[in-house]
N, C-alpha and C positions, 0 to 999 in steps of 0.2 A: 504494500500500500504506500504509493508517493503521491501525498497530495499535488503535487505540479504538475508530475505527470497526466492524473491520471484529469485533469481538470483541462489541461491542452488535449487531452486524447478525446477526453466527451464533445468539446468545444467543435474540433476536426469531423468526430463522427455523427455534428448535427452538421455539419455542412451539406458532409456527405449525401445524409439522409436527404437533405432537401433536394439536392442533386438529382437524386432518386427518385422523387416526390415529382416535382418540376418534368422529367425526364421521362417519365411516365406516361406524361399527358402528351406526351407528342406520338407515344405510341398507339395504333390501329386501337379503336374497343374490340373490334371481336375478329378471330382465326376463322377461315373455311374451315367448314367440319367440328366446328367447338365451339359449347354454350360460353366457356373461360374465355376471356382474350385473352393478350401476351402483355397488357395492360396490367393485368389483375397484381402477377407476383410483383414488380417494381414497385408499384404502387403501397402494398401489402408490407413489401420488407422495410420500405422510403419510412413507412408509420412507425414499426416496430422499432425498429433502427433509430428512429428520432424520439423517442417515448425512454430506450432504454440510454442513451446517451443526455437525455436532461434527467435522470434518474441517476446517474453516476455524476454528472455536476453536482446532484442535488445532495448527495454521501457522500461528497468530498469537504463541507461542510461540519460534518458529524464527525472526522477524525479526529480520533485524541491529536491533542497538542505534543508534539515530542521535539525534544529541544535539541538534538542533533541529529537528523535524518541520516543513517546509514545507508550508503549507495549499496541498491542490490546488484547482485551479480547476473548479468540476461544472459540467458539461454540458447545461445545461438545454433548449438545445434538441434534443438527442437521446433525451432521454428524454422530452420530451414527444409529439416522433413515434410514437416507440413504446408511449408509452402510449396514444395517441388511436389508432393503430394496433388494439392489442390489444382496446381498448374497441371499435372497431366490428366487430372481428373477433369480438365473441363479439353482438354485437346481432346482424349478418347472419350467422351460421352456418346458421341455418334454411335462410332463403330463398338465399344463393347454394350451399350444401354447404359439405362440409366440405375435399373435396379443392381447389374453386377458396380456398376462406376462406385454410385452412392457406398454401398456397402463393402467394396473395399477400402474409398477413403475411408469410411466412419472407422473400422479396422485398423488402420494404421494408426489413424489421430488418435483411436482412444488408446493403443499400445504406447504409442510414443509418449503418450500424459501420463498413463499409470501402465507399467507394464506388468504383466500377469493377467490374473483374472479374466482368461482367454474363455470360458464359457460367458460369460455375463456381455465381453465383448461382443462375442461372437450374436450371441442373442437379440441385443438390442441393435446392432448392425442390420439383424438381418429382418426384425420386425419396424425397425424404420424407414429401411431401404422400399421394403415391398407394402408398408401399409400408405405410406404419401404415397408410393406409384398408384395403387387400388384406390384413395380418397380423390386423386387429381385425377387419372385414367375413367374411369368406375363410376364414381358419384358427381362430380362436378364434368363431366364428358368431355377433358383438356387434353392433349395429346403431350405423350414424353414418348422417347426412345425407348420402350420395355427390352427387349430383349435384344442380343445379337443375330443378326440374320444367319447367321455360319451354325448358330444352334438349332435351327428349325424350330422352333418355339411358338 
């Protein structure tokens, strides 16, 4: 917990957010073939995104007072997993789907943060991965990349 930090970081990630917000409305309302448009998720994260970043301005307030801030030590190599993670997670989403993509990063990410606890991993990878593809695909009628074509599926 740095308060500096973490008050430029909230600051940043309401920009962002409006960014998002903003950037949203310029996209199409609705996809051939889908009640969803491609409007909806920008939109959707633009909010969440700006809600929880004046929520972390708003706890940076509340911290204790401490009268020498100790510099932590950042983690460079786990954020670079995850970001080389994420980055080929959005190159291959096409060709492998969405559901194998999703569920192998969540996989990684949640290794690289805690490792072990590879059933619990494995579990919640694979019931998040396929329950947003069945709520988005299924119920709201959105289109994602479900499977790879190579697997006949």
């Amino acid at each position: 917990m740095n308060k500096t930090f973490d008050r430029y970081a909230s600051l940043v990630s309401l920009i962002l957010a409006v960014a998002f917000i903003v950037g949203s409305q310029s996209i199409a309302d609705s996809a051939y073939g889908s009640n969803v448009g491609p409007d909806i998720f920008p939109l959707g994260l633009g909010i969440v995104f700006g809600l929880l970043s004046l929520r972390l301005f708003y706890e940076t307030f509340k911290y204790p007072k401490q009268e020498g801030e100790s510099k932590e030590k950042l983690d460079y190599k786990r954020f670079g997993i995850i970001f080389v993670t994420a980055v080929l997670y959005a190159y291959f989403l096409e060709e492998i789907g969405y559901i194998i993509g999703t569920f192998v990063f969540l996989l990684i990410g949640f290794q690289t943060m805690q490792k072990g606890k590879w059933l619990s991993s494995v579990l919640i990878s694979a019931l998040f991965s396929y329950g947003v593809y069945f709520i988005f695909v299924q119920i709201l009628q959105g289109t994602l990349p479900g499977w790879p074509v190579w697997l006949g599926l």
